[in-house]
ROZA-899623 format. One record per residue (C-alpha): residue number from 1; x, y, z; residue in three letters. Coordinates in pm, 1 decimal, decimal comma, padded with zeros to 6 digits, always signed. Example, Ala and Ser with C-alpha at 12.3 -4.5 7.8 and 13.67 -1.06 7.14 Angstrom:
BEGIN
+-----+----------+----------+----------+-----+
:   k :       c1 :       c2 :       c3 :   r :
+-----+----------+----------+----------+-----+
:   1 : +01230,0 : -00450,0 : +00780,0 : ALA :
:   2 : +01367,0 : -00106,0 : +00714,0 : SER :
+-----+----------+----------+----------+-----+
This chain:
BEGIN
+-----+----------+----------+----------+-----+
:   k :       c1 :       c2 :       c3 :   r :
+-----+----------+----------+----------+-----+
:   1 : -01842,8 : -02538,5 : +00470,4 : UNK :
:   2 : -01874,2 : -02194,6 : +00288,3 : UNK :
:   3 : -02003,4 : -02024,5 : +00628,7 : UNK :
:   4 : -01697,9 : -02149,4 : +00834,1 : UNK :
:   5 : -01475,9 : -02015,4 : +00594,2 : UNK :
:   6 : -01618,5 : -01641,0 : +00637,0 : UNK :
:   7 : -01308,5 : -01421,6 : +00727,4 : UNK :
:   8 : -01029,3 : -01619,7 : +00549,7 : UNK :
:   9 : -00787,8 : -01481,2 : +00319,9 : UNK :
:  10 : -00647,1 : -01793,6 : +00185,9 : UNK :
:  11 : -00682,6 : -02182,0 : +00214,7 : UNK :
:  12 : -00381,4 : -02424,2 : +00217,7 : UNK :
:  13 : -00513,1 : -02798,1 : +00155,5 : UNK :
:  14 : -00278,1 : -03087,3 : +00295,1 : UNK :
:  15 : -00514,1 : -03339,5 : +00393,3 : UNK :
:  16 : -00477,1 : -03685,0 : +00283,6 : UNK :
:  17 : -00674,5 : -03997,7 : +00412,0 : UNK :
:  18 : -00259,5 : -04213,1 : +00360,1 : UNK :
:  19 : -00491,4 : -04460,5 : +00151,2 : UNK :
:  20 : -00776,3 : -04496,4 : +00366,4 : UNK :
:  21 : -01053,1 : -04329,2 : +00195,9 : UNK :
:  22 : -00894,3 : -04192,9 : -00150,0 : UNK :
:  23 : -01221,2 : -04068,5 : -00332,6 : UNK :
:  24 : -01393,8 : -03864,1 : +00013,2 : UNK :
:  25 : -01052,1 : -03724,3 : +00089,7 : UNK :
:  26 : -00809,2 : -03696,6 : -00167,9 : UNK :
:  27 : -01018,0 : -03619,2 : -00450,2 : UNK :
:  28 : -01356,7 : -03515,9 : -00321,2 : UNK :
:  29 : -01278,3 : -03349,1 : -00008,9 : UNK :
:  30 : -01013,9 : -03120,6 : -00236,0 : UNK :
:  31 : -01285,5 : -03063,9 : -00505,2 : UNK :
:  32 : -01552,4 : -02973,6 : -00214,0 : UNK :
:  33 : -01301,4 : -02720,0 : -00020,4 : UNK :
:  34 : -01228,9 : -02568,3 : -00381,1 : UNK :
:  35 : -01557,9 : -02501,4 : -00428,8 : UNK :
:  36 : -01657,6 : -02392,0 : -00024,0 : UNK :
:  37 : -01361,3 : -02139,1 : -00129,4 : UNK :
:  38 : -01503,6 : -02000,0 : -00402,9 : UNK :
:  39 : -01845,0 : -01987,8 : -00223,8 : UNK :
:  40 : -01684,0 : -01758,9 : +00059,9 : UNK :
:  41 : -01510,4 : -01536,1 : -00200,1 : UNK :
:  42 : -01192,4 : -01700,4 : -00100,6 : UNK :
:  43 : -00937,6 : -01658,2 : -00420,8 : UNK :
:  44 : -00595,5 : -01801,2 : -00304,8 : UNK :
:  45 : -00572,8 : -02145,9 : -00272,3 : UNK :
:  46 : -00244,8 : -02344,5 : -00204,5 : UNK :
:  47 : -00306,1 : -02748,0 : -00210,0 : UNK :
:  48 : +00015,4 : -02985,1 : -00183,4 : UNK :
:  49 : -00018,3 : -03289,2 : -00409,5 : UNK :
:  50 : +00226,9 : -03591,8 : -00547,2 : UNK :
:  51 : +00526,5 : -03531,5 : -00751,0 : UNK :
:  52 : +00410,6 : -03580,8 : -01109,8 : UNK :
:  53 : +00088,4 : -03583,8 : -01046,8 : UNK :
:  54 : -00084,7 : -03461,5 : -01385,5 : UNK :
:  55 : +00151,6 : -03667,3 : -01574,0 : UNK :
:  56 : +00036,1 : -04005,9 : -01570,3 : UNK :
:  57 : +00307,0 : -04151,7 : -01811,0 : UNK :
:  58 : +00566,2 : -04065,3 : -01493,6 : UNK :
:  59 : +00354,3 : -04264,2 : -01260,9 : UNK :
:  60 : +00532,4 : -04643,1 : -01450,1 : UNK :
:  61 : +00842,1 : -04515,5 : -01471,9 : UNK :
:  62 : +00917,3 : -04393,7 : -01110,5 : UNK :
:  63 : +00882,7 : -04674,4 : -00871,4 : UNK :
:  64 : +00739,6 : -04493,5 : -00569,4 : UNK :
:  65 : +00438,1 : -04333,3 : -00815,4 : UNK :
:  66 : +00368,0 : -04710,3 : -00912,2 : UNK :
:  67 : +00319,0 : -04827,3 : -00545,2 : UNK :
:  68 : +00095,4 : -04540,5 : -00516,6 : UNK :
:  69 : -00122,9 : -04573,0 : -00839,9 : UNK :
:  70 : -00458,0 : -04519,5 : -00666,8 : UNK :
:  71 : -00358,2 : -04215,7 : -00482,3 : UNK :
:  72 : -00199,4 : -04063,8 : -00776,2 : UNK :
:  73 : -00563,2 : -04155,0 : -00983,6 : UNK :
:  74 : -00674,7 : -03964,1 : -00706,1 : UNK :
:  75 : -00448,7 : -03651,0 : -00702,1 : UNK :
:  76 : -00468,3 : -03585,4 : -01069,8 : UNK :
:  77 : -00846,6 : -03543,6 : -01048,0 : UNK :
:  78 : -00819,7 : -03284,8 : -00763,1 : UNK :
:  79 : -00501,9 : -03122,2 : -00935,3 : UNK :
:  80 : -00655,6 : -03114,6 : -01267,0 : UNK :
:  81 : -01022,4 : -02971,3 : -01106,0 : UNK :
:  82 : -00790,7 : -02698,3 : -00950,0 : UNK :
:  83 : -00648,0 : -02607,9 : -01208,4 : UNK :
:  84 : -00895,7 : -02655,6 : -01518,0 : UNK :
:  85 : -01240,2 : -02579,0 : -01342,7 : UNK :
:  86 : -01176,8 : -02404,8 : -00978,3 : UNK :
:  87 : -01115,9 : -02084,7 : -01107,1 : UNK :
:  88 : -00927,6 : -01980,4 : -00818,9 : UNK :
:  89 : -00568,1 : -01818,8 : -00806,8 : UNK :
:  90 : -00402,3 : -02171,9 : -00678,6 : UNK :
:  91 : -00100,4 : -02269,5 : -00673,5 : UNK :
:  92 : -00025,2 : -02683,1 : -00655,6 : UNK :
:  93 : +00319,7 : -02787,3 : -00518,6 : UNK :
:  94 : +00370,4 : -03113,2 : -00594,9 : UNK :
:  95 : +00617,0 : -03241,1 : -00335,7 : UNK :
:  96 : +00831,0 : -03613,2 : -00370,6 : UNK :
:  97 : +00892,3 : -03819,1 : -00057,4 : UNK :
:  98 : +00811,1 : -03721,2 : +00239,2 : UNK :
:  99 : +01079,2 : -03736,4 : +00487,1 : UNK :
: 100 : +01066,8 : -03707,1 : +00836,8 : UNK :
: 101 : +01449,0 : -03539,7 : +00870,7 : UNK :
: 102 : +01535,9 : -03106,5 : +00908,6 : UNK :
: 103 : +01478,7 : -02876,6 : +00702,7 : UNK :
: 104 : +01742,7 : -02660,6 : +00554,4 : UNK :
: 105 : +01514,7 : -02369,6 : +00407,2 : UNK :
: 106 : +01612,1 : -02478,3 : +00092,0 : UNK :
: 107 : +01471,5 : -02634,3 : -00243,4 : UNK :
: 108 : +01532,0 : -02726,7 : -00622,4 : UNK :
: 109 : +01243,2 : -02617,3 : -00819,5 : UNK :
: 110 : +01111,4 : -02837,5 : -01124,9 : UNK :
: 111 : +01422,9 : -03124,6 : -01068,9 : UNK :
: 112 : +01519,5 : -03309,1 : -01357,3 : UNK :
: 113 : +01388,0 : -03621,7 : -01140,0 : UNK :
: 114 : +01176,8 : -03595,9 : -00845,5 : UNK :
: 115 : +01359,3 : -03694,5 : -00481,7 : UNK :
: 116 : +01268,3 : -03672,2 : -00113,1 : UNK :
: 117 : +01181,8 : -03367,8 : +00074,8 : UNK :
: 118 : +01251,3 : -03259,6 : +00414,4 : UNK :
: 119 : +00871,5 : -03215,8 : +00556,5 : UNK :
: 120 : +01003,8 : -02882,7 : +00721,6 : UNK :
: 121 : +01099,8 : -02788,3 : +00362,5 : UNK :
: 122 : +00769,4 : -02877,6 : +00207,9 : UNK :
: 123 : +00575,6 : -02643,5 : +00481,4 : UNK :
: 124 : +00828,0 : -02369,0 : +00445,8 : UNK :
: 125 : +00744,1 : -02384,9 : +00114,5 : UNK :
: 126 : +00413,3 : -02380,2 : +00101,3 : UNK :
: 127 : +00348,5 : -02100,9 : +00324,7 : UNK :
: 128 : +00625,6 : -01879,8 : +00152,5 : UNK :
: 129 : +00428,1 : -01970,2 : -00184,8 : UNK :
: 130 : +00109,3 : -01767,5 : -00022,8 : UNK :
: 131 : +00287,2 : -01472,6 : +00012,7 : UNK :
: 132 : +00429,0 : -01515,3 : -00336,6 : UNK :
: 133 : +00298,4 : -01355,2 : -00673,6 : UNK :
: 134 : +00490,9 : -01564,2 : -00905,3 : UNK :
: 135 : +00340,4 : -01875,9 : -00798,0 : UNK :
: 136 : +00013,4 : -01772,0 : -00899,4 : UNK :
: 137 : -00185,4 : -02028,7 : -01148,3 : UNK :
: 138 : +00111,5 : -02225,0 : -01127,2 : UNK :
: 139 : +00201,5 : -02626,3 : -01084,8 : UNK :
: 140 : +00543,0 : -02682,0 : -00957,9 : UNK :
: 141 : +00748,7 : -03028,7 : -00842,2 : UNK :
: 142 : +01010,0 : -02934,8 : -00542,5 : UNK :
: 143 : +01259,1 : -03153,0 : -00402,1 : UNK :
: 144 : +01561,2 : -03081,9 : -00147,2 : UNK :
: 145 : +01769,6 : -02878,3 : -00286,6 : UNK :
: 146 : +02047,4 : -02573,0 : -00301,6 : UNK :
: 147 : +01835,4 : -02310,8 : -00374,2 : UNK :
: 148 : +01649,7 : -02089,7 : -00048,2 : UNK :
: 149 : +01299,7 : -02136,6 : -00043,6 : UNK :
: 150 : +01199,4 : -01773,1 : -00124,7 : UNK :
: 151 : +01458,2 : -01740,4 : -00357,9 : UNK :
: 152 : +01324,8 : -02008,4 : -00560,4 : UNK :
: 153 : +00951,2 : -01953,3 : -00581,8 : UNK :
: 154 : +01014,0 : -01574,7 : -00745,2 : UNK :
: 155 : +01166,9 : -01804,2 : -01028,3 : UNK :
: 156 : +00836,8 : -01999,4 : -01109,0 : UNK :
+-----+----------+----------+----------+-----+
């Protein structure tokens, strides 16, 4: 995978098997990118996950983390690799609810309580976040908000 990543400046992971194959995808695929990227000489890294999910004592208390227990299991292995043991300059936005309505180009960063994003929100977001030095090394939850996208991610 190293060799097919010769010429790229940065990586942005959003795969996800939706269930299917949790351990290959979620969790190993993320791992086995992480590590193709470092491989290449590939330092940024940007990689979506689950709201809350390196904090496993959120996972009982919100009810759309406990229908998703396995996932979550997964996503805090990847997050925590990427973080702990990739050594890459990542940055992991943890996104709510995905929700298929438009964007507005605009965010709350770190909510009190996690809610739904707009899916044109959660790209906008991500890509701004490449192009972003204060989101380096850093884990952040984002959910619709007041806040413009940009705006938001210098505050991180």
């Amino acid at each position: 995978m190293a060799k097919l990543l010769t010429g790229v400046d940065a990586i942005v992971f959003t795969a996800g098997s939706r269930g299917k194959n949790l351990l290959q995808v979620d969790l190993n695929g993320a791992v086995k990118l992480m590590q193709a990227a470092n491989l290449a000489g590939i330092k940024r890294f940007v990689m979506l996950s689950s709201a809350y999910s390196m904090d496993q004592a959120m996972w009982g208390k919100v009810k759309t983390l406990r229908d998703i227990t396995d996932y979550n299991i997964a996503r805090y292995f990847a997050d925590k690799w990427l973080v702990d043991e990739s050594g890459l300059d990542y940055t992991l936005v943890q996104a709510g609810i995905l929700a298929e309505e438009p964007g507005t180009g605009k965010i709350e960063l770190n909510p009190a309580q996690s809610d739904s994003n707009a899916i044109p929100d959660v790209a906008h977001t991500i890509v701004a976040a490449l192009a972003e030095p204060a989101t380096v090394k850093k884990v952040f939850i984002i959910k619709n908000g007041s806040t413009p996208i940009e705006e938001a991610l210098k505050t991180c």
